[in-house]
Residue frames relative to the residue before (quaternion, step in Angstrom):
aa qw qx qy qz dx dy dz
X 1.0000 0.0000 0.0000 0.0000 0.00 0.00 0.00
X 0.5919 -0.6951 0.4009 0.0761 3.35 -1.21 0.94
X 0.3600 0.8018 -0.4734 -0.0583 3.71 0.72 -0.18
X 0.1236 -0.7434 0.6493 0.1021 3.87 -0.68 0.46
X 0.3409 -0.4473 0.8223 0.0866 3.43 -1.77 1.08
X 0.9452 -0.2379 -0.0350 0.2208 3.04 -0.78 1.71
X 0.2939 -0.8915 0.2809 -0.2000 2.48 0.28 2.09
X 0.1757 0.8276 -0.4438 0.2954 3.30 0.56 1.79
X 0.7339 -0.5112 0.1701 0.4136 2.97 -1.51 -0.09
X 0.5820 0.4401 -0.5536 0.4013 4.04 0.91 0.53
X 0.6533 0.4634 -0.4378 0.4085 3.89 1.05 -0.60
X 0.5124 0.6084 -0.4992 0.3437 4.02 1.29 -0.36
X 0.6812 0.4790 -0.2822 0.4763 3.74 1.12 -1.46
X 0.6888 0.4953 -0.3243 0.4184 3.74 0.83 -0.50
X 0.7244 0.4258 -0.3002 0.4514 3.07 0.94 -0.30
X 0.6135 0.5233 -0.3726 0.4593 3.44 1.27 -0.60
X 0.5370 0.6926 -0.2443 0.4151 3.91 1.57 -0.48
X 0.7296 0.5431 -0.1203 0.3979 2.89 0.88 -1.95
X 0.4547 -0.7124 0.4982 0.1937 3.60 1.00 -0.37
X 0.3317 0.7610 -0.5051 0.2360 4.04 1.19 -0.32
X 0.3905 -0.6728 0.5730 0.2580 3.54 -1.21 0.50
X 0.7667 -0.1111 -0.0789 0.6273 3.68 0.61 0.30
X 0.2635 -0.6457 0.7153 0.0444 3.57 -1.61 1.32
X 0.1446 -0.5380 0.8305 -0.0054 3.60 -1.47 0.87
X 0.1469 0.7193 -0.6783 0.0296 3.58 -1.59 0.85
X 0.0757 0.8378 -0.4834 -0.2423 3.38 -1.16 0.23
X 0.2899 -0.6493 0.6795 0.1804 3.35 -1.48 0.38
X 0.8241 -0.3969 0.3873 0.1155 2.78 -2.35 0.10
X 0.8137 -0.0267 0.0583 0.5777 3.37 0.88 -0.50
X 0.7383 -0.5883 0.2304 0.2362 3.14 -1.43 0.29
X 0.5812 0.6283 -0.2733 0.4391 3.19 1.76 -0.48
X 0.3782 0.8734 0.0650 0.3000 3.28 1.83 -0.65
X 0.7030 0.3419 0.0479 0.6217 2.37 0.95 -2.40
X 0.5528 0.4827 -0.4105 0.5412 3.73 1.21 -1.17
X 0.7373 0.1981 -0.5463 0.3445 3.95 -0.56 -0.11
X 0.6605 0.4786 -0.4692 0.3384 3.38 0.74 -1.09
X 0.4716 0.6692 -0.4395 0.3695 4.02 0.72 0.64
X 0.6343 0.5830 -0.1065 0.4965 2.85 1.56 -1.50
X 0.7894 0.3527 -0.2233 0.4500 3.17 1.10 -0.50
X 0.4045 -0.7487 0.2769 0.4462 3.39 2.03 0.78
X 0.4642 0.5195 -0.6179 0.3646 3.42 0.42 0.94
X 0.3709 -0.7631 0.4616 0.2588 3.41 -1.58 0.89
X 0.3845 -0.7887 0.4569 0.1461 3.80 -0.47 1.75
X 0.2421 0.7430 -0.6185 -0.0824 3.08 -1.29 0.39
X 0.7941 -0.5619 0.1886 0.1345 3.32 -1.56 0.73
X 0.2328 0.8707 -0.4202 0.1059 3.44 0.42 0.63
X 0.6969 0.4686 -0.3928 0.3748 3.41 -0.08 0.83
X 0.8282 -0.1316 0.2038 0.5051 3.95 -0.74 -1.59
X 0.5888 0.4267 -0.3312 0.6013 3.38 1.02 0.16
X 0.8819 -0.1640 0.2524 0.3627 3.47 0.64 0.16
X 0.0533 0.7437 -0.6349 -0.2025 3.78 -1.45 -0.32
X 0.4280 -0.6654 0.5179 0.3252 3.49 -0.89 1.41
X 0.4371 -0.6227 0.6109 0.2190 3.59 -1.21 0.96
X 0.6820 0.4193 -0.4654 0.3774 4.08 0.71 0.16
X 0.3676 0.6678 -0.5659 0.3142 3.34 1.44 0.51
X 0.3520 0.6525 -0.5213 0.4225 4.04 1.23 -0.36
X 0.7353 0.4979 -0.2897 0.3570 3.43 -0.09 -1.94
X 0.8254 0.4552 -0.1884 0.2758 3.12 0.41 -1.64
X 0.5613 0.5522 -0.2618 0.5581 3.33 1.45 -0.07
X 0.6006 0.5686 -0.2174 0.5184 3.19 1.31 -0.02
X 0.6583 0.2091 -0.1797 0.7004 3.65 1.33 -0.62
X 0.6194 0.6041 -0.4611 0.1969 3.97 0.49 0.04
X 0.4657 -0.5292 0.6771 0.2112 4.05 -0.93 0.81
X 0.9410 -0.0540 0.1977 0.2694 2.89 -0.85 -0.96
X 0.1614 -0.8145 0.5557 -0.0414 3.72 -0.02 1.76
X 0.3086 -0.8064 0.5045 -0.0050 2.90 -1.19 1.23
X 0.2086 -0.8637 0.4273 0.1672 4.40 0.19 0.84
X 0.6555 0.6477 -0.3806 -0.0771 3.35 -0.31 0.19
X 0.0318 0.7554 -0.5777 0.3077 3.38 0.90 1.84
X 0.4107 -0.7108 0.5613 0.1047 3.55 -1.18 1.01
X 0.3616 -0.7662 0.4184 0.3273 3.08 -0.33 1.06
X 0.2044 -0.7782 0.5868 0.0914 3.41 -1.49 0.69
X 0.7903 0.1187 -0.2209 0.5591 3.69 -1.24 0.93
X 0.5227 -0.4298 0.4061 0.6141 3.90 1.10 0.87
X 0.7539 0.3658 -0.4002 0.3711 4.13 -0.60 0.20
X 0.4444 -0.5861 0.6189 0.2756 3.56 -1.69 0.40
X 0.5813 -0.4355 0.6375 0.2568 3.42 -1.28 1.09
X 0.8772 0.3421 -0.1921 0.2766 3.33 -0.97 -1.28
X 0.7164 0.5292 -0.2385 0.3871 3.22 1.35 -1.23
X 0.4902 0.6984 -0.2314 0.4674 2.97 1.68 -0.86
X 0.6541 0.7090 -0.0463 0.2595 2.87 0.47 -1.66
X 0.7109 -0.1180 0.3469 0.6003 3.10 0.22 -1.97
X 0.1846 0.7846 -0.5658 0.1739 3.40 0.95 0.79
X 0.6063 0.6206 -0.1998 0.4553 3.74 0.70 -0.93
X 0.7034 0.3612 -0.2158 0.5729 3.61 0.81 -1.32
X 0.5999 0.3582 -0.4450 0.5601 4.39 0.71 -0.91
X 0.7354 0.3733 -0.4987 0.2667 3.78 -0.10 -0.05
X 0.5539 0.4853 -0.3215 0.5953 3.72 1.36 -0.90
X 0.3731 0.6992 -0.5745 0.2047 4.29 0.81 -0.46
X 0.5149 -0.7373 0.3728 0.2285 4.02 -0.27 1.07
X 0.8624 0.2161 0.0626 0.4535 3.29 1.24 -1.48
X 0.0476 0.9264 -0.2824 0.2444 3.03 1.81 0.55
X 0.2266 0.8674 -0.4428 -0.0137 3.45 0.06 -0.20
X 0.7493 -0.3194 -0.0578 0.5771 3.54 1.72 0.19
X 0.5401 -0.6983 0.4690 -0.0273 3.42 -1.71 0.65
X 0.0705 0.8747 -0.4710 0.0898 3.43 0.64 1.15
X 0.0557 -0.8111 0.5771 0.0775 3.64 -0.44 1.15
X 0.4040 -0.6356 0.5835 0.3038 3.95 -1.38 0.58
X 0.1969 -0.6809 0.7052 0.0201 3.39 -0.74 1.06
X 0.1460 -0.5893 0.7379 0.2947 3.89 -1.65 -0.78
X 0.3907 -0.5772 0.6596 0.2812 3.37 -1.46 0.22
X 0.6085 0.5148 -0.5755 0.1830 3.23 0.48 1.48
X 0.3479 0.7809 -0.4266 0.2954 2.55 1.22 1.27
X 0.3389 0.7511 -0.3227 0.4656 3.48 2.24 -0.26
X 0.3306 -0.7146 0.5987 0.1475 3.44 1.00 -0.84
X 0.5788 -0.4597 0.4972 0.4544 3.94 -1.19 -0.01
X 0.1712 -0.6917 0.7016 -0.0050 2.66 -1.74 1.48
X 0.3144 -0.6927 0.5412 0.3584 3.87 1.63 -0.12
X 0.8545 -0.2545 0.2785 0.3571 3.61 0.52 1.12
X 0.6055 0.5626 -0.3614 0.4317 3.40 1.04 -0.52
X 0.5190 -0.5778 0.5547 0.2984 3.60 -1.44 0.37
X 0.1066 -0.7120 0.6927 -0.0422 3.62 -1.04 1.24
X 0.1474 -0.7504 0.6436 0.0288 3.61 -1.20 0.22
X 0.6591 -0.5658 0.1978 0.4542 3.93 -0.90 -0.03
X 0.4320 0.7157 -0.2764 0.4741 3.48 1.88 0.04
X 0.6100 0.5509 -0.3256 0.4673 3.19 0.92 -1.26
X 0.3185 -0.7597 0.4784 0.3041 3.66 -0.82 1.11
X 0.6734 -0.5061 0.4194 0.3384 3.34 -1.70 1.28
X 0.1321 -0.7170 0.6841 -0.0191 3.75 -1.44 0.92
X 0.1730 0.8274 -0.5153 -0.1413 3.62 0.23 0.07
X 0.3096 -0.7002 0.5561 0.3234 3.81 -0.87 0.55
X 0.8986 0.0760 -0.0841 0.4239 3.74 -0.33 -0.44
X 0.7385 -0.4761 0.2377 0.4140 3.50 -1.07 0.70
X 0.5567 0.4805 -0.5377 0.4125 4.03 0.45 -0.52
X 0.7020 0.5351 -0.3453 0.3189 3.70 0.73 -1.33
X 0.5736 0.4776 -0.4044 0.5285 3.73 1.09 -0.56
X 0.6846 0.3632 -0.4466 0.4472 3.36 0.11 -1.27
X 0.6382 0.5537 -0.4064 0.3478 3.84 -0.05 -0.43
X 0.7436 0.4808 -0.2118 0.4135 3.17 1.24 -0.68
X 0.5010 0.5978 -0.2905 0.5544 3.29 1.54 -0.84
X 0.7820 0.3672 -0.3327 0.3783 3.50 0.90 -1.01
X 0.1945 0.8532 -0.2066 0.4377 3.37 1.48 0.03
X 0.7098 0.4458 0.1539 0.5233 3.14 0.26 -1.89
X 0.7640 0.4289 -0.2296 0.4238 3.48 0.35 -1.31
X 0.6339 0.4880 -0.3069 0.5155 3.96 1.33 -1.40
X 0.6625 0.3973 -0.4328 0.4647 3.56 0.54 -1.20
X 0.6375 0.4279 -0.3904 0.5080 4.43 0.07 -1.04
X 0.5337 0.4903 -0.4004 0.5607 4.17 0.58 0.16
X 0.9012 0.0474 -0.1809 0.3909 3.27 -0.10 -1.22
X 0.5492 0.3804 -0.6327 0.3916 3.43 0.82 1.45
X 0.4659 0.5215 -0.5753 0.4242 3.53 0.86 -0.04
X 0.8678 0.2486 -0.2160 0.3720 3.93 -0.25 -0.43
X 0.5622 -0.6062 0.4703 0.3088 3.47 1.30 0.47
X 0.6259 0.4772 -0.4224 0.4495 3.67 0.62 1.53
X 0.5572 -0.6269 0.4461 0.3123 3.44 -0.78 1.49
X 0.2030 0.6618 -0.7180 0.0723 3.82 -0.51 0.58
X 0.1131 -0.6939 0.7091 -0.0535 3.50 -1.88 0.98
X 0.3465 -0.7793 0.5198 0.0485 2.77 -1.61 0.45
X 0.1018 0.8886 -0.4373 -0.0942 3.40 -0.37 0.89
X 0.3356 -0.7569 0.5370 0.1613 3.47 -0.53 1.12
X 0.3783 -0.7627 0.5236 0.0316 3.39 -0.86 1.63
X 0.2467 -0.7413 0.5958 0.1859 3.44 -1.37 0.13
X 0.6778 -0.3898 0.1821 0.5962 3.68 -0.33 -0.46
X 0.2974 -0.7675 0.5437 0.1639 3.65 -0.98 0.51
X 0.0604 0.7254 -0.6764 0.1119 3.25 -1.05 1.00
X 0.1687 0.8309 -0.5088 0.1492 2.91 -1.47 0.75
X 0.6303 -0.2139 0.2409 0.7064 4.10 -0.53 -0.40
X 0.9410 0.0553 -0.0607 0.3284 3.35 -1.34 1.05
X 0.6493 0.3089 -0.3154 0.6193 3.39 1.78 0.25
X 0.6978 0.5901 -0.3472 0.2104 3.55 0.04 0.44
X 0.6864 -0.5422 0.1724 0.4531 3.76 -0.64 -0.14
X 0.5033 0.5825 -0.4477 0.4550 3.47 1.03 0.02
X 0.5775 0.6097 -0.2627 0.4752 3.67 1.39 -1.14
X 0.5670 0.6891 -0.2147 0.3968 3.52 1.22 -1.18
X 0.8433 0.1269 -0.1090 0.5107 2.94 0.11 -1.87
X 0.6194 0.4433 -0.5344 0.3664 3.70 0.31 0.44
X 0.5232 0.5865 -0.3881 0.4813 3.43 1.25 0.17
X 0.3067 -0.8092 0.3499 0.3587 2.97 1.21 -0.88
X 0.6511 0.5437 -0.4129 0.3316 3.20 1.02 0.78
X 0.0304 0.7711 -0.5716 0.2790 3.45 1.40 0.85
X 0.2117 0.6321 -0.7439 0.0464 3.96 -1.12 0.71
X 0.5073 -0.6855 0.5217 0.0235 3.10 -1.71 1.78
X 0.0128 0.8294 -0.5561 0.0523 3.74 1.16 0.86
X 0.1875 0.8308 -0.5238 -0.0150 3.72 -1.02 0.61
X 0.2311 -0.8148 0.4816 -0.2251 3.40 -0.61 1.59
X 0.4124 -0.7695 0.4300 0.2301 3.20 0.30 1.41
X 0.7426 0.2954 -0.1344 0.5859 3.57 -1.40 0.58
X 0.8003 0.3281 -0.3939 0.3111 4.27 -0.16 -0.66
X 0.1562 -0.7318 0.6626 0.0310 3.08 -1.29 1.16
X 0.1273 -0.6435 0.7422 0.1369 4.35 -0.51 0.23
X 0.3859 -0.6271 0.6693 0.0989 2.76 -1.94 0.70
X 0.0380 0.9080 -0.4143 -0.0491 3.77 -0.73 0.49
X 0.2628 -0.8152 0.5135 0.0511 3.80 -0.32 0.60
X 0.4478 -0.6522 0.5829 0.1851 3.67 -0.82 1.38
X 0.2826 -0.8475 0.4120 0.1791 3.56 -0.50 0.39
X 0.3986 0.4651 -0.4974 0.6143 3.07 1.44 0.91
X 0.6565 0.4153 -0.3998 0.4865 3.74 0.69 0.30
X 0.4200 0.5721 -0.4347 0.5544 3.47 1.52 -0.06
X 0.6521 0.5585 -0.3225 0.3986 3.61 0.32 -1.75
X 0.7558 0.5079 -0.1765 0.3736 3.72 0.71 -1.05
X 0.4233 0.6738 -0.2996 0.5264 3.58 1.79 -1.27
X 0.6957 0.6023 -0.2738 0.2799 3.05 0.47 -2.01
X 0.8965 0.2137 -0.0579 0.3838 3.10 0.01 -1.74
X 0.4940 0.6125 -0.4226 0.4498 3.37 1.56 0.39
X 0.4131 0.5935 -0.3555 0.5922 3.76 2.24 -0.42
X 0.5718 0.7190 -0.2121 0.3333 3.25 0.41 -1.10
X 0.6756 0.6053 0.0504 0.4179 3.01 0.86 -2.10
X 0.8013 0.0456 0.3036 0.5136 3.05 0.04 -2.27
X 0.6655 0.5096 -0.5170 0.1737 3.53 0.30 -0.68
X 0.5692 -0.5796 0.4659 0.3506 3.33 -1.64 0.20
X 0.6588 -0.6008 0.3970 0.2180 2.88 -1.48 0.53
X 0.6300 0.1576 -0.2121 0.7303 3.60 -0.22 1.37
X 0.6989 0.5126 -0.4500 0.2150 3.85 0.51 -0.38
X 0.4745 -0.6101 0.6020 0.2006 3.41 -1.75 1.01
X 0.2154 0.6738 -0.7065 -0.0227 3.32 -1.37 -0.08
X 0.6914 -0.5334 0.4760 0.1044 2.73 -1.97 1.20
X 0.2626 0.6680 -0.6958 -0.0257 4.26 -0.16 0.07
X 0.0785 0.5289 -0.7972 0.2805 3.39 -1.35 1.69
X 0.2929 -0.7549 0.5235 0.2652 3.07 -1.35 0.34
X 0.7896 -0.4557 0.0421 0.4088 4.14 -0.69 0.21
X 0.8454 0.2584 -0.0373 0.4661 3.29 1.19 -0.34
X 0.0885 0.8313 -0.5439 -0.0729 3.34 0.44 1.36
X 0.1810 -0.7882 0.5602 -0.1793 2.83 -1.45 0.98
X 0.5952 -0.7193 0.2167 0.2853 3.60 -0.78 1.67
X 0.5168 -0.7705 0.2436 0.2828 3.74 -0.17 1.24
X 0.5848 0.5487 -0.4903 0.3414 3.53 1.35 -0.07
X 0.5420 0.6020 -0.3312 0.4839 4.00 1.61 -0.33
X 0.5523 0.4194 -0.4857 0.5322 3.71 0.99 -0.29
X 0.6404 0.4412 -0.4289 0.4597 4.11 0.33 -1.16
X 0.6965 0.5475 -0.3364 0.3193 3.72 0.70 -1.22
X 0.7308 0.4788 -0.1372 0.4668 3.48 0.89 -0.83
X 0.4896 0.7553 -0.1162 0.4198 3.37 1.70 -0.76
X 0.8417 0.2112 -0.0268 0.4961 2.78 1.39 -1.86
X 0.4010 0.6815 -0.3723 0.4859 3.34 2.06 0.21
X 0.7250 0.4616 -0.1247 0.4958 3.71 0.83 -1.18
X 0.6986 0.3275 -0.3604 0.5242 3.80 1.32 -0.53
X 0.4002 -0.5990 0.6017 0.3450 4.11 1.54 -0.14
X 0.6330 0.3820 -0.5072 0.4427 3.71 0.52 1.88
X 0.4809 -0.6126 0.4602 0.4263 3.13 -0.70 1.64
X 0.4434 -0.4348 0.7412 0.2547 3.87 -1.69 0.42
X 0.6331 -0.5022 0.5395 0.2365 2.86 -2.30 1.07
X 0.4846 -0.4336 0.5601 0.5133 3.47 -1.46 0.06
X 0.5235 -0.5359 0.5946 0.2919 3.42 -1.99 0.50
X 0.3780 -0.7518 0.5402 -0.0118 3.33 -1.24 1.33
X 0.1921 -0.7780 0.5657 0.1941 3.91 0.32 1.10
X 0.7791 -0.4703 0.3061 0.2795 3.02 -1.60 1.74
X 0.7380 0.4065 -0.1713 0.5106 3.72 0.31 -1.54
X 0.7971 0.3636 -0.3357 0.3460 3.55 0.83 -0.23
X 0.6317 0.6568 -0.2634 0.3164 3.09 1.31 0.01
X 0.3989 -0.7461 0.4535 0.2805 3.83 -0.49 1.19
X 0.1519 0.7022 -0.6813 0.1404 3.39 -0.77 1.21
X 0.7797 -0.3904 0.4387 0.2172 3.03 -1.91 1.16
X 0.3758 -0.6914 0.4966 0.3663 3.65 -0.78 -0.21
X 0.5902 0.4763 -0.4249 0.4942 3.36 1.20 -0.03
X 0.6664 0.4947 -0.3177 0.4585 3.75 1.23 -0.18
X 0.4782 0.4920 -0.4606 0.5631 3.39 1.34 -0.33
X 0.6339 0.5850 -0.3528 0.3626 3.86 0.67 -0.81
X 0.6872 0.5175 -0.2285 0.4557 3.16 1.21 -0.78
X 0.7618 0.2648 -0.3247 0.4940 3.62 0.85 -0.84
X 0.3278 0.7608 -0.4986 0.2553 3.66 1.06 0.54
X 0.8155 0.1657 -0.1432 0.5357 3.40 1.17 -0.49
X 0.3460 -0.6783 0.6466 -0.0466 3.55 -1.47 1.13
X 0.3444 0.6133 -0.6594 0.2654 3.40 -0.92 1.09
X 0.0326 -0.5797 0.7638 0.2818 3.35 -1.89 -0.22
X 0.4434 -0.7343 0.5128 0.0345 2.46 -2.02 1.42
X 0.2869 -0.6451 0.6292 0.3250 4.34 -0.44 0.58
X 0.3046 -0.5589 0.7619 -0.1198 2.60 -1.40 1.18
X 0.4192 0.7202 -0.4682 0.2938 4.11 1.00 0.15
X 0.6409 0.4214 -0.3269 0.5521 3.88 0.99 -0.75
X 0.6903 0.5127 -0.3163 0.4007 3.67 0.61 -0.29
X 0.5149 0.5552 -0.2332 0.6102 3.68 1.91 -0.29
X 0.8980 0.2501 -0.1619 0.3238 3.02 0.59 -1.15
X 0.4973 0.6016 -0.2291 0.5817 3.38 1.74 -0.88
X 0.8702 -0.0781 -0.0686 0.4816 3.50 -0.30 -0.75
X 0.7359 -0.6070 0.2816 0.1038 3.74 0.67 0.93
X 0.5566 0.5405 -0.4808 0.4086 3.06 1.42 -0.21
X 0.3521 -0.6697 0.6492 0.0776 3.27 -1.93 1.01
X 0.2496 -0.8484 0.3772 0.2750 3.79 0.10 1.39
X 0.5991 -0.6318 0.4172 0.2605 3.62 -1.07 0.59
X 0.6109 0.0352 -0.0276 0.7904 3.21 1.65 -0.75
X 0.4115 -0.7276 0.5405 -0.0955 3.08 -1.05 1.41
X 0.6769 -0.2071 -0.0541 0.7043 3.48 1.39 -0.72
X 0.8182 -0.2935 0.2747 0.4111 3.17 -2.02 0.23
X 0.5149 0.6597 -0.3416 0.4277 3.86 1.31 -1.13
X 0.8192 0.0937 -0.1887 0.5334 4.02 0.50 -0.74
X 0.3831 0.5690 -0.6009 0.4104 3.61 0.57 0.74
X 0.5586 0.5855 -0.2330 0.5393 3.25 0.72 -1.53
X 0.8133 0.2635 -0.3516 0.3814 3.70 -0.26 -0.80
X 0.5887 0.5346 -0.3743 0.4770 3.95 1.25 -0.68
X 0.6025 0.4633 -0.3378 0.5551 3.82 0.70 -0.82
X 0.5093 0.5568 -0.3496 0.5553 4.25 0.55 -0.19
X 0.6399 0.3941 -0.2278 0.6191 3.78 0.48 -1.57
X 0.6981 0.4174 -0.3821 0.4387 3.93 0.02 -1.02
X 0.2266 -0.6200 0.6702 0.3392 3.85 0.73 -1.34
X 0.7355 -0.6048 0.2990 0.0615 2.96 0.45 1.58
């Protein structure tokens, strides 16, 4: 059995992949749980509305636990939570938390890998990292395979640029020198259960795909292939970003993705942003 701590859209595509004979997810609220019902998964409560008390049970019959709650006030929900019960979890067999590789911090463009030592720039990246640290020291204290995978940007059906600019909010932001890394989330769905599978214990891995690459050429190329004129380009300093987006384009690296090929084997479906883009076109996007 499947159980994910926060039950989005990479644990929906993993889980439809993975083949599991019975999913258990939770979310945040109650409106939530009603779709994630609709979509015959079995919801439960985990957040400000509440926590369903059959999360106990369900940790009790679950294989294979799935992380991806952000940690909040510097701590993990879940770990908090029910740290005590996922280590004593009878039938467990492994522990797959969602990390980001912003925890690498700025490389100014340079190439980093899971060796390269961690650098975080602003407090989400520590807390992300502490939480990190905290699943893998869990699932060797109790004798369970827990991994880490460190994410790049996610795109997919209904998240991506083709979805953007016909929405019209595509924005052509350009910033000398930045490149982002990004990851189809059916190649997440696969990472996953190849962690699942094979990863090592305490091990990290990188899921990016082969070619990061500077984000006004993904909108630029996006809107050539979907037959929509592209936004005008938007100079760095002139553009109105959030402070958690300024946080974001503060750093610039590309990430290997080479221990994730070779360690656990997965062979990405879309390799770069170039055939995501063309499969999400075939889908209509």
């Amino acid at each position: 059995m499947l159980l994910g701590f926060g039950f989005g859209y990479s644990a929906a595509r993993t889980a439809r992949r993975g083949g599991f004979s019975d999913v258990v997810g939770t979310v945040r609220t109650r409106e939530k749980a009603a779709a994630l019902e609709a979509e015959g998964v079995s919801a439960r409560l985990f957040g400000p509305d509440g926590t369903d008390p059959r999360i106990a049970d369900d940790l009790a019959r679950a294989t294979h636990l799935l992380l991806s709650i952000p940690p909040r006030g510097g701590a993990d929900p879940a770990l908090d939570a029910f740290g005590d019960a996922i280590a004593d979890a009878p039938r467990l067999e492994s522990i797959v938390y969602l990390s980001t590789i912003g925890v690498y911090g700025d490389a100014q463009g340079g190439w980093v890998d899971e060796d390269t030592p961690t650098a975080p720039k602003h407090g989400r990246a520590e807390d992300r990292l502490a939480a990190e640290e905290a699943w893998c020291a869990l699932g060797a204290r109790a004798g369970k395979r827990a991994c880490v995978l460190r994410l790049g940007g996610i795109y997919g059906p209904g998240r991506n640029p083709i979805a953007q600019l016909r929405a019209g909010t595509a924005r052509r932001i350009v910033k000398p020198g930045q490149v982002f890394n990004r990851i189809h989330v059916a190649d997440i769905a696969q990472a996953v259960l190849a962690a699942f599978a094979r990863g090592r214990p305490g091990g990290v891995y990188n899921v990016v795909d082969d070619l990061p690459t500077p984000p006004q050429d993904v909108i630029a190329h996006a809107a050539e292939v979907a037959g929509i004129a592209p936004p005008p380009e938007v100079p760095f300093d002139e553009a109105e970003l959030s402070p958690m987006g300024r946080s974001f384009w503060s750093t610039s690296k590309r990430v290997s993705n080479r221990r994730l090929r070779e360690e656990l084997g997965v062979e990405l479906l879309y390799p770069t942003y170039r055939e995501g883009i063309a499969a999400l076109l075939r889908e209509d996007a």
